[in-house]
NUKOLVO-718302 format. One record per residue (C-alpha): x, y, z; residue in one letter. Coordinates in Angstrom, 3 decimals, always signed. Layout:
BEGIN
        x        y        z r
        X        Y        Z a
...
//
This chain:
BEGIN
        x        y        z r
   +0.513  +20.838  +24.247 x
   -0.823  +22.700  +20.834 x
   -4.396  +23.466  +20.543 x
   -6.505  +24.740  +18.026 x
   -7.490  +28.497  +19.000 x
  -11.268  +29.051  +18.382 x
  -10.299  +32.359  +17.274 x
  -10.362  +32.247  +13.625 x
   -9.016  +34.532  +11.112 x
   -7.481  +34.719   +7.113 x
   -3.996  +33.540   +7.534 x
   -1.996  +35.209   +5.459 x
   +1.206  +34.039   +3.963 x
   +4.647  +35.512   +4.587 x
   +3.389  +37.744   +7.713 x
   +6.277  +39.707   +9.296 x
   +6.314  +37.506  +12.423 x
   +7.541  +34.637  +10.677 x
   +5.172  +32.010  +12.187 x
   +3.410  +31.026   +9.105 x
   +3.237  +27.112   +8.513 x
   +2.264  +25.894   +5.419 x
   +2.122  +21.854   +6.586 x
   +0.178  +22.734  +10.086 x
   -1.503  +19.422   +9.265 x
   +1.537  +17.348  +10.070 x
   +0.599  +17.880  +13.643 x
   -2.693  +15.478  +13.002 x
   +0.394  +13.019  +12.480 x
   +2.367  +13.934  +15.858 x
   -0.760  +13.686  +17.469 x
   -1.450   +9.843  +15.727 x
   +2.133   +9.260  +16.687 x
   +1.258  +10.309  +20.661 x
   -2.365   +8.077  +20.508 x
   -0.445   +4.434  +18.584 x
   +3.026   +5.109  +20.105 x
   +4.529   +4.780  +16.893 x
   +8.253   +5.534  +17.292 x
   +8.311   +4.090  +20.506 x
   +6.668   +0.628  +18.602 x
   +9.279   +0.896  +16.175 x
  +12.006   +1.278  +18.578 x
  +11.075   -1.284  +21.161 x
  +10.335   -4.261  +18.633 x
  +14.372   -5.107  +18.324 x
  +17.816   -3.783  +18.937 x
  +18.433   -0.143  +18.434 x
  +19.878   +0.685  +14.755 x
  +22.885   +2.159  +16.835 x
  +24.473   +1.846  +19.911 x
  +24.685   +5.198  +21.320 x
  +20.825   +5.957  +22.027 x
  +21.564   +9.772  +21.325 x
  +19.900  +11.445  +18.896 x
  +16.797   +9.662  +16.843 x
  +16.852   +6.352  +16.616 x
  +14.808   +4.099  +14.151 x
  +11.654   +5.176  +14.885 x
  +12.392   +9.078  +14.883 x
  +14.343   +8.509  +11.396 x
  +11.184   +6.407   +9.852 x
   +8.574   +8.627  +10.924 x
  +10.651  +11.521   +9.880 x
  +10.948  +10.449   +6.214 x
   +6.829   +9.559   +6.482 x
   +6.338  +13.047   +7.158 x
   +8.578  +14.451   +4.541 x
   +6.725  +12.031   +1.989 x
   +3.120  +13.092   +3.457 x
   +3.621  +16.438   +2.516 x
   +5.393  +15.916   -0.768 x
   +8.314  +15.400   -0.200 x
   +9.719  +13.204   -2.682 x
  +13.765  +12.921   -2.136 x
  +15.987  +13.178   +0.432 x
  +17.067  +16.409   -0.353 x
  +13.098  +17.389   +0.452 x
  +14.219  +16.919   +4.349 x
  +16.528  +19.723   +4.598 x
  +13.765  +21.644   +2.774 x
  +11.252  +21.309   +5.015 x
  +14.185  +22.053   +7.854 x
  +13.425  +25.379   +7.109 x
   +9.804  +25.515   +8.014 x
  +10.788  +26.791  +11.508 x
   +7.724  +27.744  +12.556 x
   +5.914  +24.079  +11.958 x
   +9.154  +22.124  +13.096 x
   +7.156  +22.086  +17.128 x
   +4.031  +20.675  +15.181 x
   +5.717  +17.365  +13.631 x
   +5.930  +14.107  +14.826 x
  +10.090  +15.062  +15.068 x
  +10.737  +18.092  +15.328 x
  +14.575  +17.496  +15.042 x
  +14.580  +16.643  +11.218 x
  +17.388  +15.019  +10.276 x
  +19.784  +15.906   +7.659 x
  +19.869  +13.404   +4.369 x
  +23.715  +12.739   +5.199 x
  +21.855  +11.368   +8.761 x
  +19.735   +9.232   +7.260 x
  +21.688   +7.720   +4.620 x
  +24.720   +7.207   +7.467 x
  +21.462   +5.303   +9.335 x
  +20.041   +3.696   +6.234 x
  +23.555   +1.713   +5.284 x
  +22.763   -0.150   +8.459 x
  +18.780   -1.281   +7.764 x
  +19.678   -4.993   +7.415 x
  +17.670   -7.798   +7.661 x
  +17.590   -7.501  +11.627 x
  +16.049   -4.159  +11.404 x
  +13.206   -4.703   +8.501 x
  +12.573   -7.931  +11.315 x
  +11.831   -5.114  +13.261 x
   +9.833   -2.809  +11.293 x
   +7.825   -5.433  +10.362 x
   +6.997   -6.511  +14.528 x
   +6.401   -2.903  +15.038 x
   +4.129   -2.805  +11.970 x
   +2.326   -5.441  +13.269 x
   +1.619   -4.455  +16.912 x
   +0.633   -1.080  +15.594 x
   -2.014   -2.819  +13.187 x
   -3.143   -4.408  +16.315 x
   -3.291   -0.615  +18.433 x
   -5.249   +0.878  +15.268 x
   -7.796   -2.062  +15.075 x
   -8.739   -1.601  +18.537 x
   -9.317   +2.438  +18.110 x
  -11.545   +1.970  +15.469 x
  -15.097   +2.740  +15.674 x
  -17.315   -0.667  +16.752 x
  -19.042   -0.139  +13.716 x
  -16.051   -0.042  +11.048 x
  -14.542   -3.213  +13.544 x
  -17.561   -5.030  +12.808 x
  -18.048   -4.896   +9.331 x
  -13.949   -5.894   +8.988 x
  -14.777   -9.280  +11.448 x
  -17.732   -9.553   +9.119 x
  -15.494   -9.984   +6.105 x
  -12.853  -12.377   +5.879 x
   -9.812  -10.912   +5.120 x
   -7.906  -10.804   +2.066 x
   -4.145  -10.534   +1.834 x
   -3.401   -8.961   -1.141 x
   +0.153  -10.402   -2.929 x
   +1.352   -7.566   -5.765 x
   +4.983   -7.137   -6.612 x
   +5.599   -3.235   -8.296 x
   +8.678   -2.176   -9.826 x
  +10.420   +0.572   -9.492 x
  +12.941   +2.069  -12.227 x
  +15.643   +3.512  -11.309 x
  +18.369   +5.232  -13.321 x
  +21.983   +4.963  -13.142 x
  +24.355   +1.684  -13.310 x
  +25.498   +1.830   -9.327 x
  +22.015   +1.363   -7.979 x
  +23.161   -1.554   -5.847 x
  +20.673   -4.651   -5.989 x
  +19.163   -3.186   -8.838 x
  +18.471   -4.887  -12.113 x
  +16.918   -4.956  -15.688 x
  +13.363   -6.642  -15.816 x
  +11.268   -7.731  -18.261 x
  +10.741   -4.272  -19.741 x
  +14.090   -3.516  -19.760 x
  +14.076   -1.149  -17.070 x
  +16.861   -0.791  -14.348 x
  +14.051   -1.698  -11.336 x
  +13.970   -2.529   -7.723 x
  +10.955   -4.846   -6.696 x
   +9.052   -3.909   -3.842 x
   +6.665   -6.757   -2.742 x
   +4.235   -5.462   -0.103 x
   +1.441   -7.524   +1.346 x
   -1.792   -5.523   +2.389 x
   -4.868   -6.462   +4.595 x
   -7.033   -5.516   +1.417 x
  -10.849   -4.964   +3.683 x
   -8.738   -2.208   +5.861 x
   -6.199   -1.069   +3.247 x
   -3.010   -1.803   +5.672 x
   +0.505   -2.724   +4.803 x
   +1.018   -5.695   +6.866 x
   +4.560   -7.224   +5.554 x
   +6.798   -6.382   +2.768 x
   +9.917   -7.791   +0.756 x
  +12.481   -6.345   -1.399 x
  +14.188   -7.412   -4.484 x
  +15.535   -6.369   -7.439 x
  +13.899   -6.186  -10.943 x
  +15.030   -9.231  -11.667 x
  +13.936  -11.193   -8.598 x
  +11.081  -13.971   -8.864 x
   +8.777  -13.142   -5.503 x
   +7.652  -16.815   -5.609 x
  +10.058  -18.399   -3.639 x
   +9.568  -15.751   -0.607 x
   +6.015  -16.078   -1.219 x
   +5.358  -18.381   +1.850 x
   +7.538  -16.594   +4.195 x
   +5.821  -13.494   +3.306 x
   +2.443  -14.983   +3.816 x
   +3.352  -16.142   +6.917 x
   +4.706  -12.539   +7.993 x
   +1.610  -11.296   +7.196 x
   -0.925  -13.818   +9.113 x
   +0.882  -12.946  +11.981 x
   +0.209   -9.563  +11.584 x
   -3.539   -9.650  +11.235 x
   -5.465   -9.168  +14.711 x
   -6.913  -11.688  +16.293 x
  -10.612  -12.698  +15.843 x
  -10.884  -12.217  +11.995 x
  -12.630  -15.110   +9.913 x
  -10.141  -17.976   +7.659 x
   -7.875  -15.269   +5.360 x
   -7.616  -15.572   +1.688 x
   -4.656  -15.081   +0.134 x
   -4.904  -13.267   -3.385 x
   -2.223  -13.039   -5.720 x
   -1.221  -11.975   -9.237 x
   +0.180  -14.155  -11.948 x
   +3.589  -13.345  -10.448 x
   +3.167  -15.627   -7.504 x
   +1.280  -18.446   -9.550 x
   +2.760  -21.382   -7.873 x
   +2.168  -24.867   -6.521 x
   +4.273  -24.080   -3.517 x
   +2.236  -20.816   -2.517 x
   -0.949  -22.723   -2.796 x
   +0.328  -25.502   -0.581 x
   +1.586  -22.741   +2.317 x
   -1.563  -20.662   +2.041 x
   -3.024  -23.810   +3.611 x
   -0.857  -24.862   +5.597 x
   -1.419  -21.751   +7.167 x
   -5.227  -22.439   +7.780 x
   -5.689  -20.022   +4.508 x
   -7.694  -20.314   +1.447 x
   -5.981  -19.059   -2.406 x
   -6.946  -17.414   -4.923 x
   -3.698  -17.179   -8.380 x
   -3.830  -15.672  -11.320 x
   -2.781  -18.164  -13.873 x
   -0.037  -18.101  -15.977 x
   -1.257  -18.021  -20.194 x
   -0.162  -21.852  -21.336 x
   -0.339  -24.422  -23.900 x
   -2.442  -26.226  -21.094 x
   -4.299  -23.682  -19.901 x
   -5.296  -22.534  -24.089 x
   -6.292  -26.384  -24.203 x
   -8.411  -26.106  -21.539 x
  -10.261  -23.464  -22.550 x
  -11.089  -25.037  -25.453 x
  -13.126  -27.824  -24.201 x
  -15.654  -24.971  -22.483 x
  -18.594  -26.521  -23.855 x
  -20.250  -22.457  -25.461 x
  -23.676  -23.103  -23.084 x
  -22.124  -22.758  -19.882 x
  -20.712  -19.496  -20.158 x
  -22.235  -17.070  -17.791 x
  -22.702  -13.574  -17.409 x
  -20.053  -11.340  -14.983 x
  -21.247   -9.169  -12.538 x
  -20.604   -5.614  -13.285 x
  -18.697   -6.290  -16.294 x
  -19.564   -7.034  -19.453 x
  -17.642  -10.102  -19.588 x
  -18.989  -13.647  -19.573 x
  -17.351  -16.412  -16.810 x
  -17.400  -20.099  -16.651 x
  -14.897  -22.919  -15.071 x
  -12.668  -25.567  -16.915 x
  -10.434  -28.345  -16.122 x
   -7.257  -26.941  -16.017 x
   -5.630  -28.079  -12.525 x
   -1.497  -28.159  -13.047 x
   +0.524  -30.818  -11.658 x
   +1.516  -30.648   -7.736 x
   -1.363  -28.426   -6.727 x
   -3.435  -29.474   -3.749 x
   -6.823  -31.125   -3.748 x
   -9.907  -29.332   -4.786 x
   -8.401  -26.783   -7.048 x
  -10.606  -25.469   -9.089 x
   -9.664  -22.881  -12.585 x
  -12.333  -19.933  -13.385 x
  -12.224  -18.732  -16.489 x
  -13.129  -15.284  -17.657 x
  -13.380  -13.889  -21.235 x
  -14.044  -10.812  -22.687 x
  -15.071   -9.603  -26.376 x
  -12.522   -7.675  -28.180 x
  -13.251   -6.507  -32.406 x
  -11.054   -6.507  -34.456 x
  -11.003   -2.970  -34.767 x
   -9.500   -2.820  -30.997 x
   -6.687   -4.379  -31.486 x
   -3.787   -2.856  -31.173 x
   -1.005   -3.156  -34.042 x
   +2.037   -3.456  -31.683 x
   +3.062   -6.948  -31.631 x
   +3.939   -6.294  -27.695 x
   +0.404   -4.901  -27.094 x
   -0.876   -6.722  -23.976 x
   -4.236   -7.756  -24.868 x
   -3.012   -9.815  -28.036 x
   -1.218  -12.081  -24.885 x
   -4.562  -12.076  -23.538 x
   -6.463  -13.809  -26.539 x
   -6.159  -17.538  -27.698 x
   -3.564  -18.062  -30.446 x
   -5.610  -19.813  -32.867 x
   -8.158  -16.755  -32.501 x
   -5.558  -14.275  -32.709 x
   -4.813  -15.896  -36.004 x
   -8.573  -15.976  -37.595 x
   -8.711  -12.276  -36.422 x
   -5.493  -11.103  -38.092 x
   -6.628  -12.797  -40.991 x
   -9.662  -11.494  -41.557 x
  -11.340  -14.727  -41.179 x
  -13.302  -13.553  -37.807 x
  -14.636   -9.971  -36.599 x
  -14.304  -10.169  -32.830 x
  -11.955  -12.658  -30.475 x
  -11.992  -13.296  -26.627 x
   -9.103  -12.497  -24.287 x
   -9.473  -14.545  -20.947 x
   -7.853  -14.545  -17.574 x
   -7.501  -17.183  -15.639 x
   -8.475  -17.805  -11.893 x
   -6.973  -21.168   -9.701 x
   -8.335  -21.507   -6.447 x
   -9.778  -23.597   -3.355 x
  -12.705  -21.731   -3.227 x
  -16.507  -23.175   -2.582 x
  -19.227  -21.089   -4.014 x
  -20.643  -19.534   -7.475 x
  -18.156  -18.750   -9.869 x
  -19.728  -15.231  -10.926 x
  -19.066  -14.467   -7.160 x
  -15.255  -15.427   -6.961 x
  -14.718  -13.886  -10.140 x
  -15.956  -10.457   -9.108 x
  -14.148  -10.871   -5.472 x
  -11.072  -11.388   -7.214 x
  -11.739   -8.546   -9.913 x
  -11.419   -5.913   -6.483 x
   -7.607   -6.761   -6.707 x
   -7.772   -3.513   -8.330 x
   -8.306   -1.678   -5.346 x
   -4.989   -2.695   -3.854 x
   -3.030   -2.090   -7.147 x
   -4.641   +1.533   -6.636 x
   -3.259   +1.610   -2.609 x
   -0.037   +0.755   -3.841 x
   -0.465   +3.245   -6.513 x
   -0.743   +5.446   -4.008 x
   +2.479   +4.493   -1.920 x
   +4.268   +5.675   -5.397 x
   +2.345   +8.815   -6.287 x
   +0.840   +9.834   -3.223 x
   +4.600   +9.066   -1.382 x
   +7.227   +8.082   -2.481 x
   +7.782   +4.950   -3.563 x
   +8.298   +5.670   -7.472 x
  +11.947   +6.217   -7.172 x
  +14.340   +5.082   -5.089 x
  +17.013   +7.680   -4.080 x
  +20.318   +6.402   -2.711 x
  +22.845   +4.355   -4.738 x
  +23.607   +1.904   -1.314 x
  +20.433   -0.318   -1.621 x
  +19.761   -0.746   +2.642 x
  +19.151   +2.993   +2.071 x
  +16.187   +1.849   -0.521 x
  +14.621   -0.770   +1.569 x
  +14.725   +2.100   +4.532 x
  +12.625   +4.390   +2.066 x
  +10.898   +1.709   +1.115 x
   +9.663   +1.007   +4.695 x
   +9.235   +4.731   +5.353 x
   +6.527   +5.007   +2.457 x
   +4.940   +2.025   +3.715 x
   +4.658   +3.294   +7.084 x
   +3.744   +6.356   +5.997 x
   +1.201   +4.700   +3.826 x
   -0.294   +3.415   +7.074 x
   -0.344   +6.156   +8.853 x
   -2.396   +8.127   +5.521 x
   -4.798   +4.863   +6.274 x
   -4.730   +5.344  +10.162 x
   -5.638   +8.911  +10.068 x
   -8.259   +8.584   +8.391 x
  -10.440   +5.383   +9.349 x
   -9.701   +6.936  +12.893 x
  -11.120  +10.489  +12.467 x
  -13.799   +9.777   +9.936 x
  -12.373  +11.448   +7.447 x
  -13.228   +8.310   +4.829 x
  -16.476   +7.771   +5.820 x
  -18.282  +10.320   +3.325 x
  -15.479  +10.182   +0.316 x
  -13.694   +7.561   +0.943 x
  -10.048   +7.307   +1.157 x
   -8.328  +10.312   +0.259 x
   -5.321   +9.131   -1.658 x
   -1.963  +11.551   -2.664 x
   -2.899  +15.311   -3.546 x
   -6.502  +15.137   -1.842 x
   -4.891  +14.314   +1.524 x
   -2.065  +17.208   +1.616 x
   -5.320  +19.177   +0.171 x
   -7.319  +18.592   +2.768 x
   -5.392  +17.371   +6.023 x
   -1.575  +17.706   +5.759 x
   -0.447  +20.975   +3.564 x
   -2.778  +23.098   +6.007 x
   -1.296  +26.817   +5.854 x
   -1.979  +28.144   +9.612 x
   -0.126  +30.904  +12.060 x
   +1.331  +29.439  +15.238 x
   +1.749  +31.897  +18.313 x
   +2.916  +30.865  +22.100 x
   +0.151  +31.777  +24.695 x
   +0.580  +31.264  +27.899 x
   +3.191  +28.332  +27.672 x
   +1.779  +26.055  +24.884 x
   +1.592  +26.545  +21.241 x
   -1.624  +27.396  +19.683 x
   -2.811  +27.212  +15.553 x
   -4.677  +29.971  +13.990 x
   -5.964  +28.075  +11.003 x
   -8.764  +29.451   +8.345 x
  -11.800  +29.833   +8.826 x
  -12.456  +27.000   +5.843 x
  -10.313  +24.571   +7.525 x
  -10.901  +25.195  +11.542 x
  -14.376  +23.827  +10.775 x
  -13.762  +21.819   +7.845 x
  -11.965  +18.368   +7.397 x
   -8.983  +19.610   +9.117 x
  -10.619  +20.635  +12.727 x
  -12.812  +17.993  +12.655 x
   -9.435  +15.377  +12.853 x
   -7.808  +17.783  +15.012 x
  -11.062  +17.107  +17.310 x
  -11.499  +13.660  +16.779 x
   -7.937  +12.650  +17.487 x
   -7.841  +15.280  +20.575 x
  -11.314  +12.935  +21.293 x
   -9.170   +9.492  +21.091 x
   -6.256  +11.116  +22.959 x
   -8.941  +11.853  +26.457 x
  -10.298   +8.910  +26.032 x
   -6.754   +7.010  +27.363 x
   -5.171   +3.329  +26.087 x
//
């Protein structure tokens, strides 16, 4: 048992007793890890990842690499760095770090039956966390329906032995992470992997399907929102299927440019917190199901803000016969559109601006990149990858977790990356033994800041009982 001693005093780094911490805030994880049972979840959802239980076992190694990432950790290496913390080893999750050689002898054997199992374990801890939040935070998420957020990211890596690794459009050497997030709650609820060169639409539906199954139970009809990436017939046709609505971004196209065209210039209508204008046209591609429907979105660009690379973006973005007038002189401004297709009733202005919050999950897994460790992948045997991959995922989760269950959003919001080690995981305290149970001696600041109060709340959560 560790408590937080009321006493409170300036700690004071590098004291002669050696039981200085500077990451006393990992133990808000061990304690998360004692309230949702996460290593246990991890390790009962399949077969053990060896066959002599000694030692850690999946669940030990996964939250072990969360940890590392949590508090900055960003490579393997970072693990036998933080080994050395000896007086905040007691406060983590797992104590016993283990070595990189450990985890990379472990990570050659995360195969397809053990990401099966991450992903159960990821899903029956969604589950535990839904039921521990507040009534009013459970509330307004059944009062929303949910939105599963579809967003390949790529990942360069460096070196020609990356294994499953591959150039992509850019011409970067990239992996291709493909998570799928519960976008109201901000949870990782299924995930692929591929390489840079890997199209994510044929998973698509299997991924969908993943992660339905790991939404809990009462929640409206889910939405499935995806980037152009996953603009397919096929995805459209699963989503329902699945008793789930869609909303693509469309691929640019000679069809779609015609389309566009016929917008008759009166029924364009003003966004909603953009200064954009919206409107819809008839652009429905072969194959897709009944009642599609394309929104169109365009927004005013001079001629003096375009760029003069001939790869910029935004000149992808604007029709080619308006591109032309522009670069000709012929016209001062142009339009670049975007392009929504979906099965969705209601006022355009409305889905537009829905779909426009896509942003906010590019931005989480922004986060798994920068605030983890997702932006580089650091083993050359790619199970080891997908492993990592998983770990800042879960660790992702866990950032999420901590939070929506002490409070710790409610006045900020999220604290993403370098606020959260700030504020609740980089934590510099002094640990002492008293009478049989290990107590932290954190600053003033922090013993009644941010820090105590999710120390409290999760010691709160903890009494309370499953």
């Amino acid at each position: 048992m560790t408590r937080l001693a009321k006493k409170k005093g300036k700690v004071v780094l590098g004291a002669p007793d050696g039981r200085i911490t500077p990451r006393a805030g990992l133990h808000l994880v061990a304690k998360l890890d004692k309230l949702l049972s996460i290593q246990d979840a991890i390790d009962g959802a399949g077969p053990p990842i060896k066959q002599r239980r000694r030692g850690l076992m999946l669940g030990g190694v996964l939250v072990a690499l969360a940890e590392t990432m949590l508090a900055g950790g960003d490579f393997l290496c970072d693990l036998d760095h933080q080994r050395a913390d000896a007086a905040g080893l007691d406060l983590r999750a797992v104590p016993d770090i283990p070595a990189s050689t450990t985890v990379i002898g472990l990570g050659k054997r995360f195969d397809t039956v053990m990401r099966a199992t991450v992903e159960r374990a990821n899903a029956r801890l969604v589950d535990t966390a839904f039921g521990l939040l507040t009534e009013k935070r459970r509330t307004s998420l059944v009062a929303q329906r949910p939105t599963i957020d579809l967003d390949p990211t790529d990942t360069e890596v460096y070196g020609r032995h990356k294994e499953g690794s591959a150039y992509n459009y850019q011409g970067q050497r990239a992996y291709r992470p493909h998570p799928a997030v519960w976008a109201e709650a901000g949870w990782v609820l299924a995930a692929d992997f591929g390489s840079g060169r890997s199209d994510p639409r044929p998973q698509a539906p299997a991924l969908l399907a993943r992660a339905l199954s790991a939404l809990p139970g009462g929640l409206a009809r889910p939405i499935v929102r995806a980037d152009s990436g996953f603009f397919d017939a096929k995805l459209a046709a699963a989503a329902l299927e699945l008793s789930c609505d869609y909303a693509i971004a469309v691929r640019r196209s000679d069809s779609v440019w015609r389309a566009e065209r016929k917008i008759p210039d009166g029924t364009w209508r003003k966004t909603k917190g953009m200064d954009a204008e919206v409107a819809e046209c008839d652009y429905v591609p072969k194959g897709w199901p009944t009642g599609a429907r394309t929104i169109c979105r365009r927004v005013r660009v001079a001629r003096a803000d375009l760029s003069g690379d001939l790869r910029s973006r935004r000149r992808r973005t604007i029709d080619p016969n308006q591109l032309s007038l522009l670069l000709s002189g012929e016209a001062d401004h142009a339009y670049a559109y975007s392009f929504i297709i979906c099965n969705l009733d209601g006022d355009i202005c409305d889905i537009e601006a829905w779909f426009r919050q896509r942003a906010l999950v590019e931005e989480k897994i922004k986060d798994s990149k920068l605030g983890l460790a997702l932006r580089h992948m650091p083993s050359g045997y790619e199970p080891v990858n997908v492993m990592w991959m998983w770990a800042a995922l879960v660790g992702l989760n866990i950032s999420s977790w901590l939070q929506a269950l002490t409070g710790h959003d409610a006045t900020d919001g999220r604290a993403h990356g370098k606020r959260l080690r700030r504020e609740l995981v980089c934590v510099a305290a002094r640990v002492t033994n008293h009478a049989g149970r290990l107590e932290l001696h954190a600053a003033p600041e922090d013993h009644t800041g941010s820090f105590g109060d999710a120390w409290r709340a999760l010691d709160t959560l903890l009494a309370a009982g499953p």
